[in-house]
N, C-alpha and C positions, 0 to 999 in steps of 0.2 A: 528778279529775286534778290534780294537784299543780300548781304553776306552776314554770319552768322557764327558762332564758336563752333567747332568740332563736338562739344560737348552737348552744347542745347540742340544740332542739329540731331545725334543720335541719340540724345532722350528722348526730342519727337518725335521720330521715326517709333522707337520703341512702343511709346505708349498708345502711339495710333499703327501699330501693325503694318508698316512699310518699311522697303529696301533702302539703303542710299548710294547709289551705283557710285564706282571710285572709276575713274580713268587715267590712264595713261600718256601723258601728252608727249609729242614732238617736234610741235611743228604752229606758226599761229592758228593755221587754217582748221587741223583740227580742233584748235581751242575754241575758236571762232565758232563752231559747227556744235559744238559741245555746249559750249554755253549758251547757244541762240537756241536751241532745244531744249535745254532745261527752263531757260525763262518760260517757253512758249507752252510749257507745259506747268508752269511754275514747280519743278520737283528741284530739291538739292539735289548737288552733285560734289563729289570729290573729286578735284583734277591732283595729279601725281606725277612728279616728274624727276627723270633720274638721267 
């Protein structure tokens, strides 16, 4: 999955009627796990990190 503006991601979602799940990261493993899902599914994702 390519990486993409915040803004173009959620105007596609919009206009084709889908979610774009955000997550919460802390750790690589989860990112790791996060991201190799969304590829395999090709969906955007927002990772978040605080």
């Amino acid at each position: 999955m390519p990486f993409g503006s915040f803004k173009d991601v959620l105007k596609d979602a919009q206009q084709k009627g889908y979610a774009v799940g955000q997550f919460n990261i802390n750790n690589l493993e989860f990112t790791q796990a996060i991201v190799e899902v969304a590829n395999e599914e090709g969906a955007p994702v927002i990772l978040g990190a605080s």
